[in-house]
N, C-alpha and C positions, 0 to 999 in steps of 0.2 A: 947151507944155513950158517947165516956166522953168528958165532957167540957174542959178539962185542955187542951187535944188536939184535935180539934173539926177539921174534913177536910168532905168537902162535896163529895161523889164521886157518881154522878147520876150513873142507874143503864146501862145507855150503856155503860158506862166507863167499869163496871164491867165485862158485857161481849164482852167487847174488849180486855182486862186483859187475861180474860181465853182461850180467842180465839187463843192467841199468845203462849201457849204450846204447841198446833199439829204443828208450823212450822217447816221447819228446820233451824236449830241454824243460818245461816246469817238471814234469815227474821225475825225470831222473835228479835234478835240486832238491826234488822235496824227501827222495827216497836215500839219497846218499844223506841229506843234513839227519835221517830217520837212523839209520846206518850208526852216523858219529855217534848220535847222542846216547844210543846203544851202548856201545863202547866204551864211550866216555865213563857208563854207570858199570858196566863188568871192571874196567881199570880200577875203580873207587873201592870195588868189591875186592878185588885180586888183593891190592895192598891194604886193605883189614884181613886179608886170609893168608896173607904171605907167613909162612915160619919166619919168629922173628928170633936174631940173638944179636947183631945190631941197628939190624932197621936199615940198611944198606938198601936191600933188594928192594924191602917194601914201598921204599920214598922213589927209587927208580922204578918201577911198574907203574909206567906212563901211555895213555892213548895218543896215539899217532894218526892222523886226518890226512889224506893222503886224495887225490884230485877225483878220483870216483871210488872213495871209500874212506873205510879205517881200518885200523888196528892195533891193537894189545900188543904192547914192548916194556920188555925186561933189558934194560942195558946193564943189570948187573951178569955180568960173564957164566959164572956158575948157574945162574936160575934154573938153567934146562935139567942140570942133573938135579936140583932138590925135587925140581917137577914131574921129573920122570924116574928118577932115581938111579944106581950105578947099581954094580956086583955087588957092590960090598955096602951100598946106602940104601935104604928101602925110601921107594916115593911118596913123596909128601905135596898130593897135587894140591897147588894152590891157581894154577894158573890157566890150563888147559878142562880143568872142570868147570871153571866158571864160566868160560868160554861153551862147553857141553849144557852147561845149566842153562843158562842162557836162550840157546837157538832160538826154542819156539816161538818168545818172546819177541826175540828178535825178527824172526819174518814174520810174525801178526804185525809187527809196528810199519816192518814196509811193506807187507801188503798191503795195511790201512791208507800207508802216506802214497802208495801208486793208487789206489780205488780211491782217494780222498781229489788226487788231482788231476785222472783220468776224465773223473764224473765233474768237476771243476771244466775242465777243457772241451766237453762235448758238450755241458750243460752252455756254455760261451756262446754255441756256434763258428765254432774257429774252423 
């Protein structure tokens, strides 16, 4: 993991990511842009929740759109330790909970956008 650009991506994230290559090409567009905009709203969340003492980290906690997904990145270098905490610093999750808080939400939104354009595509006759 590098710290320079540090993005948390729990592991259901991951296989939601890979789930989205058997579709066909409308559901998997519809279920990754379902994905970003996910994201997009945890990122907006992260940085009102980040510990602030100069707003460094919080203006860097950015989502990243990435070709069959996304993800939450902290390019500030430290973040992982305020996130998780060290020996001697108690953690202050700002980034990985929200990400936790999140999930359900998150696959209700793509299971909706795969069943919105599964039933789309049979409803065709394709």
């Amino acid at each position: 993991m590098s710290l320079k650009n540090w993005g948390y991506e729990p592991h259901q994230l991951l296989e939601i990511q890979r789930f989205c290559k058997f579709f066909p090409k409308d559901a998997e567009k519809s279920c990754i842009l379902s994905l970003q905009n996910d994201i997009k709203k945890i990122s907006s969340q992260q940085q009102k929740d980040a510990p602030r003492r100069t707003g460094f980290m919080a203006q860097n906690t950015v989502p990243e759109n990435l070709p069959n997904g996304a993800q939450a990145v902290s390019k500030a270098e430290y973040a992982i330790f305020v996130d998780q905490g060290t020996y001697r610093m108690p953690a202050r999750p700002f980034f990985s909970s929200q990400v936790s808080k999140s999930m359900p939400t998150i696959e209700n939104n793509f299971f909706n956008a795969f069943v919105t354009t599964v039933n789309r595509y049979l409803g065709s006759g394709r």
